[in-house]
mmCIF file of the N, C-alpha and C atoms, coordinates in Angstrom:
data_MODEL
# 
_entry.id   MODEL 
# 
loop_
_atom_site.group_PDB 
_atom_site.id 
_atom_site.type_symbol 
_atom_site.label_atom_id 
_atom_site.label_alt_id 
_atom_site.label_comp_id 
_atom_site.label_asym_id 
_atom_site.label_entity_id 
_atom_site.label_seq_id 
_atom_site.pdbx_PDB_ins_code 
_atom_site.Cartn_x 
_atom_site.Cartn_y 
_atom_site.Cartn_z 
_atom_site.occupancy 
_atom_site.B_iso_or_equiv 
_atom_site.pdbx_formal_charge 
_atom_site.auth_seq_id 
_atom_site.auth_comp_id 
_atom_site.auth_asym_id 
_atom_site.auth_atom_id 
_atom_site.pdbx_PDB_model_num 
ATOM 1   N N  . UNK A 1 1  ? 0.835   -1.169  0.000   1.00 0.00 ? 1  UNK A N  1 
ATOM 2   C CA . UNK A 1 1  ? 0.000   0.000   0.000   1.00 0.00 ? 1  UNK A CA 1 
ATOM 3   C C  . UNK A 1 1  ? 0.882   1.235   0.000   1.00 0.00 ? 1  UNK A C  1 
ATOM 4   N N  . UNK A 1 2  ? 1.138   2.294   -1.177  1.00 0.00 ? 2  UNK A N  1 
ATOM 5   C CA . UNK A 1 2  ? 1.351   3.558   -1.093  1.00 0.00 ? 2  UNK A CA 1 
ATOM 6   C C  . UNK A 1 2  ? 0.424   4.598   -1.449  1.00 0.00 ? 2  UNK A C  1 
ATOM 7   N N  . UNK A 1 3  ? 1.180   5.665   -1.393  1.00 0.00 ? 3  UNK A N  1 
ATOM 8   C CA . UNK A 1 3  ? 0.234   7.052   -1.795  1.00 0.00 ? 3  UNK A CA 1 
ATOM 9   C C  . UNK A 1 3  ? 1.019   7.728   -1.911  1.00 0.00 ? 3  UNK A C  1 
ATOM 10  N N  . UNK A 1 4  ? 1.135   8.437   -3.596  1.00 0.00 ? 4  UNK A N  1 
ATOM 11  C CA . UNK A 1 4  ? 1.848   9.929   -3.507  1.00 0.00 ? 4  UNK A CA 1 
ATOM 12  C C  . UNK A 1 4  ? 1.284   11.308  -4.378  1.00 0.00 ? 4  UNK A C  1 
ATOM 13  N N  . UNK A 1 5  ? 1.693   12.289  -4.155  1.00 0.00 ? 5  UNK A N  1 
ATOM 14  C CA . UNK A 1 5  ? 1.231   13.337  -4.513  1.00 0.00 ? 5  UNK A CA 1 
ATOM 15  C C  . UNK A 1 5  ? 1.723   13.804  -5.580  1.00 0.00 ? 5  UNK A C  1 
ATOM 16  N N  . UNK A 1 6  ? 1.406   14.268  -7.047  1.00 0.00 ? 6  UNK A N  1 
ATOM 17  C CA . UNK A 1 6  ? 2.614   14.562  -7.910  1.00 0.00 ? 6  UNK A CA 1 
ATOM 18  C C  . UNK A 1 6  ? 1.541   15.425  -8.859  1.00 0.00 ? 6  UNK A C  1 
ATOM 19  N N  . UNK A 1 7  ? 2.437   16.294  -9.434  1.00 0.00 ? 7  UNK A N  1 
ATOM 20  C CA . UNK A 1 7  ? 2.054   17.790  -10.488 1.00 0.00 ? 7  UNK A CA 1 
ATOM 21  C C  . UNK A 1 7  ? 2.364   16.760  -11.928 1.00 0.00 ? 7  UNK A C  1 
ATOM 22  N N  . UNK A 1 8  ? 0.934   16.852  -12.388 1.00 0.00 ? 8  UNK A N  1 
ATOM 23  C CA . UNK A 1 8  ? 1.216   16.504  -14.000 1.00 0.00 ? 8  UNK A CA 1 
ATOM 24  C C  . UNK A 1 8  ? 0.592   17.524  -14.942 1.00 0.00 ? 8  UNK A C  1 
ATOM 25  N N  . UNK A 1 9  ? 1.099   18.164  -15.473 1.00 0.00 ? 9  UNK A N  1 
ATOM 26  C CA . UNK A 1 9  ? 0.541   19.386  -16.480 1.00 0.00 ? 9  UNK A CA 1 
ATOM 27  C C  . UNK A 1 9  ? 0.015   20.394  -16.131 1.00 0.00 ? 9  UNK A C  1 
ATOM 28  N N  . UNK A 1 10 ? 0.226   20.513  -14.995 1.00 0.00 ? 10 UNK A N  1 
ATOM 29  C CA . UNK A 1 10 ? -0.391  21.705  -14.152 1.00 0.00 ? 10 UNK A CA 1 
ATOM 30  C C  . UNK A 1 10 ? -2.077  21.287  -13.468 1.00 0.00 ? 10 UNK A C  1 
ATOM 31  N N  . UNK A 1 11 ? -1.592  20.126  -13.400 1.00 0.00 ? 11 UNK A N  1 
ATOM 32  C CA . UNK A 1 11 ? -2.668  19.158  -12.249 1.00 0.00 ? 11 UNK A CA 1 
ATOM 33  C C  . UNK A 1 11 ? -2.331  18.523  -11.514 1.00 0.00 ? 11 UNK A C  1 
ATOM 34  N N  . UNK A 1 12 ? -2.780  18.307  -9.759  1.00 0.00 ? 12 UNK A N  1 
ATOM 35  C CA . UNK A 1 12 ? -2.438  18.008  -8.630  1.00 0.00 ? 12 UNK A CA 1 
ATOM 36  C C  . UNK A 1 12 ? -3.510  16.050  -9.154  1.00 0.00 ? 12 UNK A C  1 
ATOM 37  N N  . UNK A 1 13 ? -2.136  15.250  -9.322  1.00 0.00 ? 13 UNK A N  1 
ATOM 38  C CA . UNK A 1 13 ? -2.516  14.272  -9.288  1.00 0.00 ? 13 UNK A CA 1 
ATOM 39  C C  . UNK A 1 13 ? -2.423  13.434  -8.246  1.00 0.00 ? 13 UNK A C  1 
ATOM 40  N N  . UNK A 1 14 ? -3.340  12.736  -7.656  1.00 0.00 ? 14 UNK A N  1 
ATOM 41  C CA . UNK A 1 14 ? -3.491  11.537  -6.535  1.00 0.00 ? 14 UNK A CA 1 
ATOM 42  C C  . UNK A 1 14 ? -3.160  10.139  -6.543  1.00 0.00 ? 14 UNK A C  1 
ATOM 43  N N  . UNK A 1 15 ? -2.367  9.444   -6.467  1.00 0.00 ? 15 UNK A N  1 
ATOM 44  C CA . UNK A 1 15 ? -2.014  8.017   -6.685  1.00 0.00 ? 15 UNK A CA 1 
ATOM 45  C C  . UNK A 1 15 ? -2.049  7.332   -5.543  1.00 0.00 ? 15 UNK A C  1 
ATOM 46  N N  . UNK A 1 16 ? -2.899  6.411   -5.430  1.00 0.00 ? 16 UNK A N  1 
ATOM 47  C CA . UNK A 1 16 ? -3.201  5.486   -4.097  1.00 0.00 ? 16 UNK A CA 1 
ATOM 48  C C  . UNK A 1 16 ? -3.563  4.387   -5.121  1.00 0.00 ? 16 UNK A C  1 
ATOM 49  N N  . UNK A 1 17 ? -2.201  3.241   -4.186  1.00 0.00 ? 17 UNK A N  1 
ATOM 50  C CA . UNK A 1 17 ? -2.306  1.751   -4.264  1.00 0.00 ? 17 UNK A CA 1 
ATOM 51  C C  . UNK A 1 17 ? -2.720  0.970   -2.850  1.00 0.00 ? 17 UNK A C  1 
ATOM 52  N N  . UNK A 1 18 ? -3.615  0.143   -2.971  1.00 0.00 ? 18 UNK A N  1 
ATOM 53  C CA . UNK A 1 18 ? -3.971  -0.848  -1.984  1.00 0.00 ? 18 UNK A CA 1 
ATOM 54  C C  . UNK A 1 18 ? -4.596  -2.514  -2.443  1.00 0.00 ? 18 UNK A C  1 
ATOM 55  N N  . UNK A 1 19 ? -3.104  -3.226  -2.189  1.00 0.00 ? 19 UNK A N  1 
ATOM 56  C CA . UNK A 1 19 ? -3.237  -4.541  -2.665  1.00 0.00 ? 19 UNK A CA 1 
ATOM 57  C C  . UNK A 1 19 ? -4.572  -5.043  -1.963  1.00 0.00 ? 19 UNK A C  1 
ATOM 58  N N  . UNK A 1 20 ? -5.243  -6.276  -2.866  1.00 0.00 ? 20 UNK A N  1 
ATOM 59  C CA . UNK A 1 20 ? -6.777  -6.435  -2.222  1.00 0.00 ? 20 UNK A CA 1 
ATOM 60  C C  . UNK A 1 20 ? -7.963  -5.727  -2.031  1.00 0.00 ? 20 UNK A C  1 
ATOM 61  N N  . UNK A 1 21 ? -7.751  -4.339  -1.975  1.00 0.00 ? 21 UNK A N  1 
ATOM 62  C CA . UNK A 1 21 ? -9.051  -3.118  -1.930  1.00 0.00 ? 21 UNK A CA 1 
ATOM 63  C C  . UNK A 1 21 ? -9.796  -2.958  -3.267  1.00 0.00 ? 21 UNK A C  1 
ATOM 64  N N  . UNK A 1 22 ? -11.140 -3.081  -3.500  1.00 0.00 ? 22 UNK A N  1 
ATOM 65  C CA . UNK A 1 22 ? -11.611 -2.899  -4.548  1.00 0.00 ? 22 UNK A CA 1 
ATOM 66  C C  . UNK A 1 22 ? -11.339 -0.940  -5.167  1.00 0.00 ? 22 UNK A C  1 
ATOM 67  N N  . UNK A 1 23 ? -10.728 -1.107  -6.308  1.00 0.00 ? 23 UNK A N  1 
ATOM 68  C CA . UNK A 1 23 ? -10.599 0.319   -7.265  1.00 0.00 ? 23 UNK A CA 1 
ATOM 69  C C  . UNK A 1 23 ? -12.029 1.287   -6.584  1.00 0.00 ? 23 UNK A C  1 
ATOM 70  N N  . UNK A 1 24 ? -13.147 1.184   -5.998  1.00 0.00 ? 24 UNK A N  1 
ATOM 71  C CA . UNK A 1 24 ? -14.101 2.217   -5.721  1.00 0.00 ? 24 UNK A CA 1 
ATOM 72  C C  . UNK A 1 24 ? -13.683 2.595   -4.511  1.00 0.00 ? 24 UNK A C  1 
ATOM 73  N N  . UNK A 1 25 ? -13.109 1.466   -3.845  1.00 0.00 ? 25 UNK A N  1 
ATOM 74  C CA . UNK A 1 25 ? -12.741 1.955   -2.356  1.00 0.00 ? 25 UNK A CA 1 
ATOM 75  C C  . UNK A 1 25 ? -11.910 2.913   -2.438  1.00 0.00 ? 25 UNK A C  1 
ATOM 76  N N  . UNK A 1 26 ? -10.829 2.624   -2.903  1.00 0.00 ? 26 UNK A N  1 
ATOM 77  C CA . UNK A 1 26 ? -9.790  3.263   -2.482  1.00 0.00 ? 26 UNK A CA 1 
ATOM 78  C C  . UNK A 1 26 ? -9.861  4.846   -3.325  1.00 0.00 ? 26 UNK A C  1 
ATOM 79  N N  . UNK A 1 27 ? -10.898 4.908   -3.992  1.00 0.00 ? 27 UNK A N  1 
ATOM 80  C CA . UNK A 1 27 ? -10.783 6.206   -5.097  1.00 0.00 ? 27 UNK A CA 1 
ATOM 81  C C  . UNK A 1 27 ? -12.007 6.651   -3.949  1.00 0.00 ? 27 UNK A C  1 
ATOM 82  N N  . UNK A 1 28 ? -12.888 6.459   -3.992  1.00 0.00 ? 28 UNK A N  1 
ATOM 83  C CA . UNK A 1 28 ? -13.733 7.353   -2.852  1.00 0.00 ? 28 UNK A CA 1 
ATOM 84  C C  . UNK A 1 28 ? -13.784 7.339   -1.505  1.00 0.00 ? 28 UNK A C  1 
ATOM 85  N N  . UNK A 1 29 ? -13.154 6.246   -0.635  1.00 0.00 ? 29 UNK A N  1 
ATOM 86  C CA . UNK A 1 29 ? -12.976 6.344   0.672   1.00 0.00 ? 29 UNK A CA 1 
ATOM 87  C C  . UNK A 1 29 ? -11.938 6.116   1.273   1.00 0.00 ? 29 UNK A C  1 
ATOM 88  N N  . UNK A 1 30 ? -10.906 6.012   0.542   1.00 0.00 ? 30 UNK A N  1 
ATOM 89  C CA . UNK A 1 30 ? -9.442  6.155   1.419   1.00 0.00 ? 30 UNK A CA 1 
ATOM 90  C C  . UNK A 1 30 ? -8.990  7.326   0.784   1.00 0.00 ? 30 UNK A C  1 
ATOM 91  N N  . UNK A 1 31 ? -8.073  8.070   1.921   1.00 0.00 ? 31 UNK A N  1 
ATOM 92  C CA . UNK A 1 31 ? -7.523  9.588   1.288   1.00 0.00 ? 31 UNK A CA 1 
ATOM 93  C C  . UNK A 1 31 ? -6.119  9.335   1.803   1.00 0.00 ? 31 UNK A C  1 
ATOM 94  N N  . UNK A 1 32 ? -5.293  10.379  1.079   1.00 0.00 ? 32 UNK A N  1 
ATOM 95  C CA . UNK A 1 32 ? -3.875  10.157  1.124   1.00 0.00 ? 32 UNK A CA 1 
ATOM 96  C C  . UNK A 1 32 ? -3.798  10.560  2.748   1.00 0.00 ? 32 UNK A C  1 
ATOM 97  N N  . UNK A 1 33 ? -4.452  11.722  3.494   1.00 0.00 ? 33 UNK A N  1 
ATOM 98  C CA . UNK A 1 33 ? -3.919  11.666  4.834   1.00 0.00 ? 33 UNK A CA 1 
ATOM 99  C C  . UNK A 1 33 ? -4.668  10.534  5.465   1.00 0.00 ? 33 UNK A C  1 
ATOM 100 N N  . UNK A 1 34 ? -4.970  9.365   4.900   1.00 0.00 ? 34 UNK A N  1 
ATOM 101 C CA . UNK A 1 34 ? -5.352  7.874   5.743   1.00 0.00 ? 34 UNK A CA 1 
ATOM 102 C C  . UNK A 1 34 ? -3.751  6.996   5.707   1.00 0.00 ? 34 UNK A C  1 
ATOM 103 N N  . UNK A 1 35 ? -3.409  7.116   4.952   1.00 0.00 ? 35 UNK A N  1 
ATOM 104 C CA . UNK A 1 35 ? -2.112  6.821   4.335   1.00 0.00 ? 35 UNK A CA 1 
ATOM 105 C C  . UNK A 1 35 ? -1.195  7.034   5.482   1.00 0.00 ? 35 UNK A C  1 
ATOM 106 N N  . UNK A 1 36 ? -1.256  8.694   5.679   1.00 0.00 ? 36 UNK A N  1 
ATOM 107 C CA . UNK A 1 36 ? -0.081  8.707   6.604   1.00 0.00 ? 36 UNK A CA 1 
ATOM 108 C C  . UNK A 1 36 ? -0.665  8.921   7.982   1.00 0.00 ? 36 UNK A C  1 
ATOM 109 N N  . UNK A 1 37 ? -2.115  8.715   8.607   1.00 0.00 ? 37 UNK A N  1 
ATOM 110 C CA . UNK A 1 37 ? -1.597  8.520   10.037  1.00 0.00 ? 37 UNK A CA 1 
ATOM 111 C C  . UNK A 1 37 ? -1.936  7.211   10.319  1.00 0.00 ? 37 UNK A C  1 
ATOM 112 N N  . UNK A 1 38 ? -2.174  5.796   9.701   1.00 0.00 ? 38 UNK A N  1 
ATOM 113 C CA . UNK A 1 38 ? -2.052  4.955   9.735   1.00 0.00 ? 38 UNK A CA 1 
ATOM 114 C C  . UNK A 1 38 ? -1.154  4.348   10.377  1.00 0.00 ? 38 UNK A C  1 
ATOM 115 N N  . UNK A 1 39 ? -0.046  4.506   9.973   1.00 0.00 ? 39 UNK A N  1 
ATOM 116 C CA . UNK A 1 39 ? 1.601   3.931   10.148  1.00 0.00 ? 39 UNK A CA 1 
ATOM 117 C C  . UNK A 1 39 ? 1.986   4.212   11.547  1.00 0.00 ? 39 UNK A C  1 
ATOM 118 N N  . UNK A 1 40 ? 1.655   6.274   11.825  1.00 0.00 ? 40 UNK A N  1 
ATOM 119 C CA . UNK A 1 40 ? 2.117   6.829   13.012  1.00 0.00 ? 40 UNK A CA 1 
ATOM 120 C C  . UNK A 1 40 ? 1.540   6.370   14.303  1.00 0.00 ? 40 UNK A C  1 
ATOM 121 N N  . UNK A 1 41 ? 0.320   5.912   13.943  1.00 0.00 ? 41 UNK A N  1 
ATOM 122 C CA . UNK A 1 41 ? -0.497  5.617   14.998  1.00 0.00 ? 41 UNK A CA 1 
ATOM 123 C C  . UNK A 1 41 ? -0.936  4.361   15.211  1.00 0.00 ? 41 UNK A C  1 
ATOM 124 N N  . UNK A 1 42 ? -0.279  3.251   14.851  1.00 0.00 ? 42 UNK A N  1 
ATOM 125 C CA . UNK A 1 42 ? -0.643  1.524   14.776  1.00 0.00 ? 42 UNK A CA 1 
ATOM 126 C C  . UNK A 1 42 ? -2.151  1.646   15.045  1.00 0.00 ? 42 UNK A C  1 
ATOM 127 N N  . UNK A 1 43 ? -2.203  1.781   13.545  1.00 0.00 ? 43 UNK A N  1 
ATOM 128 C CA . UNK A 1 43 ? -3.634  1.192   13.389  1.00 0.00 ? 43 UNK A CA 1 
ATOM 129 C C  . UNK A 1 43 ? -3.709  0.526   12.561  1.00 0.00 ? 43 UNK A C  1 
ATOM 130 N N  . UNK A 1 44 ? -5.151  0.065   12.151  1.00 0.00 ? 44 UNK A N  1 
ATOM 131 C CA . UNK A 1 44 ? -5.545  -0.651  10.781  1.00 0.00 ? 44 UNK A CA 1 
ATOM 132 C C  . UNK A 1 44 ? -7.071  -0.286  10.778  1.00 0.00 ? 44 UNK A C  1 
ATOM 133 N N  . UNK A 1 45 ? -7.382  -0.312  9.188   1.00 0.00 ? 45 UNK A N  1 
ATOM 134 C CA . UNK A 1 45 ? -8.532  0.379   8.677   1.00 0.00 ? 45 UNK A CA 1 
ATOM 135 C C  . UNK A 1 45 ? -9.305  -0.678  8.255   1.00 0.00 ? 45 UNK A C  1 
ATOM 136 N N  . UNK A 1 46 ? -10.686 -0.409  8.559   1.00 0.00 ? 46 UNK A N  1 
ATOM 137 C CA . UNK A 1 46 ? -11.678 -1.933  7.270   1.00 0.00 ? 46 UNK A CA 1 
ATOM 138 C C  . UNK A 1 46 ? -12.316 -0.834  6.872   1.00 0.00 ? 46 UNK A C  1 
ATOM 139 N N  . UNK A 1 47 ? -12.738 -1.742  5.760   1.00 0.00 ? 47 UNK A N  1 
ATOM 140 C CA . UNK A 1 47 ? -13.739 -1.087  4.679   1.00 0.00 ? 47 UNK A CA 1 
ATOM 141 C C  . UNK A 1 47 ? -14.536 -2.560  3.715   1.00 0.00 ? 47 UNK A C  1 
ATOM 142 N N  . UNK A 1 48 ? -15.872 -1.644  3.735   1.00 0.00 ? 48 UNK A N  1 
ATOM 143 C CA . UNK A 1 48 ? -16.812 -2.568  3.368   1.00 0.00 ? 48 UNK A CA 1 
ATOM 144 C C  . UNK A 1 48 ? -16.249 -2.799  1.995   1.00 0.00 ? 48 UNK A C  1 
ATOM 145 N N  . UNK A 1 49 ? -16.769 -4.058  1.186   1.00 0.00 ? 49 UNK A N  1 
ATOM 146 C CA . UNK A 1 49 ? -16.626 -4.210  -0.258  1.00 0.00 ? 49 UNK A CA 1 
ATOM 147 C C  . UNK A 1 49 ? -18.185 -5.362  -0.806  1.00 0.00 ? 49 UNK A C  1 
ATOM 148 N N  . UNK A 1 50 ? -18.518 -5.219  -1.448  1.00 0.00 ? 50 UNK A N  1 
ATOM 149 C CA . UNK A 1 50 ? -19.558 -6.478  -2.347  1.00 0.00 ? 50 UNK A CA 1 
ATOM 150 C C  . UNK A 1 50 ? -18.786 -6.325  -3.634  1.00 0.00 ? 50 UNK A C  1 
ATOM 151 N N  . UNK A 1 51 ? -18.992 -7.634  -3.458  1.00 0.00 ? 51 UNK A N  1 
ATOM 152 C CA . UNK A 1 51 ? -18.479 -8.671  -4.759  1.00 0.00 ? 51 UNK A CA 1 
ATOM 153 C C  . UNK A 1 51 ? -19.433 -9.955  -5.006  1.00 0.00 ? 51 UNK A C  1 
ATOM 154 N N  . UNK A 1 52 ? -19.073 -9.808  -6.274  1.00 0.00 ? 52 UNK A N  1 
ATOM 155 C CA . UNK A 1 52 ? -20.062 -10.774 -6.933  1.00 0.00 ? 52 UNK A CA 1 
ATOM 156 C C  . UNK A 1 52 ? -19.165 -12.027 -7.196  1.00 0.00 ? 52 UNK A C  1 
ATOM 157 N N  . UNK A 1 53 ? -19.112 -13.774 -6.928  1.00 0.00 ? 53 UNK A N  1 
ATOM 158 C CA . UNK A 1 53 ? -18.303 -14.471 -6.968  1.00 0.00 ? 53 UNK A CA 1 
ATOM 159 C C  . UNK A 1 53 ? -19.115 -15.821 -8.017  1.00 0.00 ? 53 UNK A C  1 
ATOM 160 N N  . UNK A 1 54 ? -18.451 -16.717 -8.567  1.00 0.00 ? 54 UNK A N  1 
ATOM 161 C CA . UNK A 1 54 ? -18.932 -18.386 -9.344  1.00 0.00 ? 54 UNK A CA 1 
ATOM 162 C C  . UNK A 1 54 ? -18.547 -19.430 -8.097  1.00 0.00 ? 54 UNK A C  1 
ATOM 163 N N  . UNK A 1 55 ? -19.256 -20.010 -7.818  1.00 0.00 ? 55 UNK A N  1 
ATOM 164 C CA . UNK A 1 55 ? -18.699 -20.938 -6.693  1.00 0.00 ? 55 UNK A CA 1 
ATOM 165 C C  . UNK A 1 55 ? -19.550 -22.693 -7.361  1.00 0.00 ? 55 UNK A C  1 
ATOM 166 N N  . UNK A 1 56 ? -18.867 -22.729 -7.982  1.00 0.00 ? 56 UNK A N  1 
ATOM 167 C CA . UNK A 1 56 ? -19.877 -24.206 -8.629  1.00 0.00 ? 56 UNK A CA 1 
ATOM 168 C C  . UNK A 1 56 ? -20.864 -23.970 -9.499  1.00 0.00 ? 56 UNK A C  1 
ATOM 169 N N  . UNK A 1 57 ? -20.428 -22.797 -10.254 1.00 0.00 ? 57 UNK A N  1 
ATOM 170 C CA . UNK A 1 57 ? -21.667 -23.070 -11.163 1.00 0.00 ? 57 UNK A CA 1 
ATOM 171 C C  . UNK A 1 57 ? -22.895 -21.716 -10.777 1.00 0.00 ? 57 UNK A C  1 
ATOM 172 N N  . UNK A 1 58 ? -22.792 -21.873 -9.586  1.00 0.00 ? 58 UNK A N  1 
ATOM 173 C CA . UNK A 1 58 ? -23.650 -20.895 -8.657  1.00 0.00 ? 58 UNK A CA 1 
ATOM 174 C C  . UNK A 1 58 ? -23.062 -19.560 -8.648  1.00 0.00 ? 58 UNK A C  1 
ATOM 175 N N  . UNK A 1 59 ? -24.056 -18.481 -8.817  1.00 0.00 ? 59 UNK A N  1 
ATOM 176 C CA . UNK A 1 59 ? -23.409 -16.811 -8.993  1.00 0.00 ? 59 UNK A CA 1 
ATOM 177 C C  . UNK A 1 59 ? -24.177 -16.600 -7.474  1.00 0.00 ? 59 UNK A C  1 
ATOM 178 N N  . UNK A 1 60 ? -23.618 -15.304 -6.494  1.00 0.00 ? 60 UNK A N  1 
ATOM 179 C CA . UNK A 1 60 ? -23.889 -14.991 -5.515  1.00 0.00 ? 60 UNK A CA 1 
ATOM 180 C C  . UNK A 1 60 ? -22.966 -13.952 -4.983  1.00 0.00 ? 60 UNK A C  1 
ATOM 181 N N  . UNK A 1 61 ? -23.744 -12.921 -4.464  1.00 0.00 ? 61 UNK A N  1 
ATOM 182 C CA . UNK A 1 61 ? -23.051 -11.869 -4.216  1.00 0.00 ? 61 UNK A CA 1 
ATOM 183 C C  . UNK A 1 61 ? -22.596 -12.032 -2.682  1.00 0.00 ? 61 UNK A C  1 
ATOM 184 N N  . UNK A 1 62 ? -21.719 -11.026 -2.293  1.00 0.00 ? 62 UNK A N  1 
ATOM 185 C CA . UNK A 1 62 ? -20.397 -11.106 -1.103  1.00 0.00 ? 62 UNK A CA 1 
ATOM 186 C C  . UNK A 1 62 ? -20.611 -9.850  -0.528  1.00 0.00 ? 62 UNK A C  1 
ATOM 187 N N  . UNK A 1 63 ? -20.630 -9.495  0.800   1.00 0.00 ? 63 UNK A N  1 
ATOM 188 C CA . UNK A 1 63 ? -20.598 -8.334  1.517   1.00 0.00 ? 63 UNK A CA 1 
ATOM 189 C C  . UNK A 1 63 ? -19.299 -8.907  2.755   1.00 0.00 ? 63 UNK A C  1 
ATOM 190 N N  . UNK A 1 64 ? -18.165 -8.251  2.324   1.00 0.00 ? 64 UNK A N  1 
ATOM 191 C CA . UNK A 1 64 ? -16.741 -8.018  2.440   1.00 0.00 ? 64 UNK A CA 1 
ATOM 192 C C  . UNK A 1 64 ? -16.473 -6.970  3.690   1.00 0.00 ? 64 UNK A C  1 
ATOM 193 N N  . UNK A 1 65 ? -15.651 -7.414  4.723   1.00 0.00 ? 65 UNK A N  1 
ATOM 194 C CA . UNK A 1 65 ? -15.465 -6.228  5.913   1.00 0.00 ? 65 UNK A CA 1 
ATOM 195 C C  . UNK A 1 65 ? -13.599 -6.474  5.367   1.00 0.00 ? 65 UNK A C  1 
ATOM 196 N N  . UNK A 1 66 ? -12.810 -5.775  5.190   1.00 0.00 ? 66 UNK A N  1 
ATOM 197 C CA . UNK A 1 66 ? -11.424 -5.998  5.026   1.00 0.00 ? 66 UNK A CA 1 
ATOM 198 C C  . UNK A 1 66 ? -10.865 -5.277  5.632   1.00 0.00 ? 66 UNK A C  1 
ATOM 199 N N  . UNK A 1 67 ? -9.636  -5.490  6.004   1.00 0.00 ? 67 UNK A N  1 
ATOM 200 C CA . UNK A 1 67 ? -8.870  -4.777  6.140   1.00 0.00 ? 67 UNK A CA 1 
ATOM 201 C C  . UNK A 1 67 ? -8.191  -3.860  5.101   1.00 0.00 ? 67 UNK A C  1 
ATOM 202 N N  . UNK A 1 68 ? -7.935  -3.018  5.297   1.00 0.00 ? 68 UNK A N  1 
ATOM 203 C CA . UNK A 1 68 ? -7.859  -2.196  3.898   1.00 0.00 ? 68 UNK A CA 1 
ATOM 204 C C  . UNK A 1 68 ? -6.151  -1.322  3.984   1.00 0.00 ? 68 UNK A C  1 
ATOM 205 N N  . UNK A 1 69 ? -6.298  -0.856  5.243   1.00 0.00 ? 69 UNK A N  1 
ATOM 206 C CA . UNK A 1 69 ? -4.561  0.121   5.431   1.00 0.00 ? 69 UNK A CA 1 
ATOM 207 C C  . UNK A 1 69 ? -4.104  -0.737  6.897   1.00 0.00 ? 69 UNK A C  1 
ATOM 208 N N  . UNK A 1 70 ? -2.759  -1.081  7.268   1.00 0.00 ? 70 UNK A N  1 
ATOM 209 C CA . UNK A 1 70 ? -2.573  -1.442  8.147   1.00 0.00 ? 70 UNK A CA 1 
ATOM 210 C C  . UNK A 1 70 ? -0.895  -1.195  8.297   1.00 0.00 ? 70 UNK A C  1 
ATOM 211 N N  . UNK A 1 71 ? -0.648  -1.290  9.823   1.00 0.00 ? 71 UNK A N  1 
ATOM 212 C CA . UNK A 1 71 ? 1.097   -0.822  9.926   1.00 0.00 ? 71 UNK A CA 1 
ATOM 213 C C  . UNK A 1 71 ? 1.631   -2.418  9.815   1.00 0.00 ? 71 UNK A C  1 
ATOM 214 N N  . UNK A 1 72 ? 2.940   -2.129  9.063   1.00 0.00 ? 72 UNK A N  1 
ATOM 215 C CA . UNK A 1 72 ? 3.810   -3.440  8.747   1.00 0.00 ? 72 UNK A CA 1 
ATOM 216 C C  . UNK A 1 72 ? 4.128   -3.867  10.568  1.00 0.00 ? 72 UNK A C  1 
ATOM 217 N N  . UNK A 1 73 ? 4.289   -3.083  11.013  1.00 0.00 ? 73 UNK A N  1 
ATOM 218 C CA . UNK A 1 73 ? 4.789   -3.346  12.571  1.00 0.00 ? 73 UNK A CA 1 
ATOM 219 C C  . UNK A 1 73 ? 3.914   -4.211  13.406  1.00 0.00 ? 73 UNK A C  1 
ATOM 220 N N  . UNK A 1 74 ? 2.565   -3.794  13.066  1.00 0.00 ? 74 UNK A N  1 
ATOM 221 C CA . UNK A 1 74 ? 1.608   -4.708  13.832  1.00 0.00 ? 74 UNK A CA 1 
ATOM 222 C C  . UNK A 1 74 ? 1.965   -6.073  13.296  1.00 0.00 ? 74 UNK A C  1 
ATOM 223 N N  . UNK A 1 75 ? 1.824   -6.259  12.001  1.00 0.00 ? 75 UNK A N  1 
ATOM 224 C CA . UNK A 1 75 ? 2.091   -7.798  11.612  1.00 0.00 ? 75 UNK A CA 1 
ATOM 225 C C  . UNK A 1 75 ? 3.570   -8.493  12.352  1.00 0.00 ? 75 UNK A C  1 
ATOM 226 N N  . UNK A 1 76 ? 4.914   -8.003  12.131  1.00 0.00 ? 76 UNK A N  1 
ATOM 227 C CA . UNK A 1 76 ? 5.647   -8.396  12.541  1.00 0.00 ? 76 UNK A CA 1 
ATOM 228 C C  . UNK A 1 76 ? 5.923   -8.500  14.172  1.00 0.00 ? 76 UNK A C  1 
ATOM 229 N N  . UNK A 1 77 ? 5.076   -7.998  14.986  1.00 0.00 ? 77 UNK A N  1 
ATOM 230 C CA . UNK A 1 77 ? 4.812   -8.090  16.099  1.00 0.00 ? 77 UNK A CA 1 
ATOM 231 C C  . UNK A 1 77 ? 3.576   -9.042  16.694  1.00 0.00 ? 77 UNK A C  1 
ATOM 232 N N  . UNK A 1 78 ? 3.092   -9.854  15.591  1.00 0.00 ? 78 UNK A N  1 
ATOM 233 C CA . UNK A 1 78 ? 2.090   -10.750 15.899  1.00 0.00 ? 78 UNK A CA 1 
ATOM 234 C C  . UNK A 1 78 ? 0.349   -10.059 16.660  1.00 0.00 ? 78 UNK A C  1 
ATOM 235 N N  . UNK A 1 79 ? 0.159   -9.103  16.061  1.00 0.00 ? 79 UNK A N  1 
ATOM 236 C CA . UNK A 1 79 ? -0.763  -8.375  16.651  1.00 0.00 ? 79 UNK A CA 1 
ATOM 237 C C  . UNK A 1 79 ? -1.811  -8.458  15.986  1.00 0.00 ? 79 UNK A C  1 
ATOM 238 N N  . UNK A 1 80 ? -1.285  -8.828  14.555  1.00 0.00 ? 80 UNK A N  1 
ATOM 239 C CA . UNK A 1 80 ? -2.590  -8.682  13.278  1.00 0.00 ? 80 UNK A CA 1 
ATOM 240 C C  . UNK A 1 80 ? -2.712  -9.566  12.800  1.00 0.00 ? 80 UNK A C  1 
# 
């Protein structure tokens, strides 16, 4: 998961990656200052998602709680 800020043509462009987060999430409900007090403050974020899945043949939709931003520290500290 990053986020950076960058001038393209005389436009303030937004770039946010989040492995696993569906493309709507992360364009309308994660913001770059989620990005950075995440890390400072050991936390971790969920966010809803629906998805539509094939499971045998069978179509059926998914209502998703994820984790979405989280500090590398919590994991390596067995917390997450």
């Amino acid at each position: 998961m990053y986020s950076f800020i960058t001038e393209e043509k005389d436009k303030i462009v937004n770039k946010k990656k989040a492995k696993g987060v569906k493309k709507n999430v992360i364009k309308k409900e994660i913001t770059h200052d989620n990005y950075l007090i995440v890390p400072f403050n050991n936390q971790k974020m969920h966010h809803q998602m629906r998805s539509i899945r094939s499971e045998l043949h069978q179509i059926s939709s998914y209502h998703l709680n994820k984790v979405s931003l989280f500090t590398v520290l919590l994991m390596i500290r067995g917390i997450f």
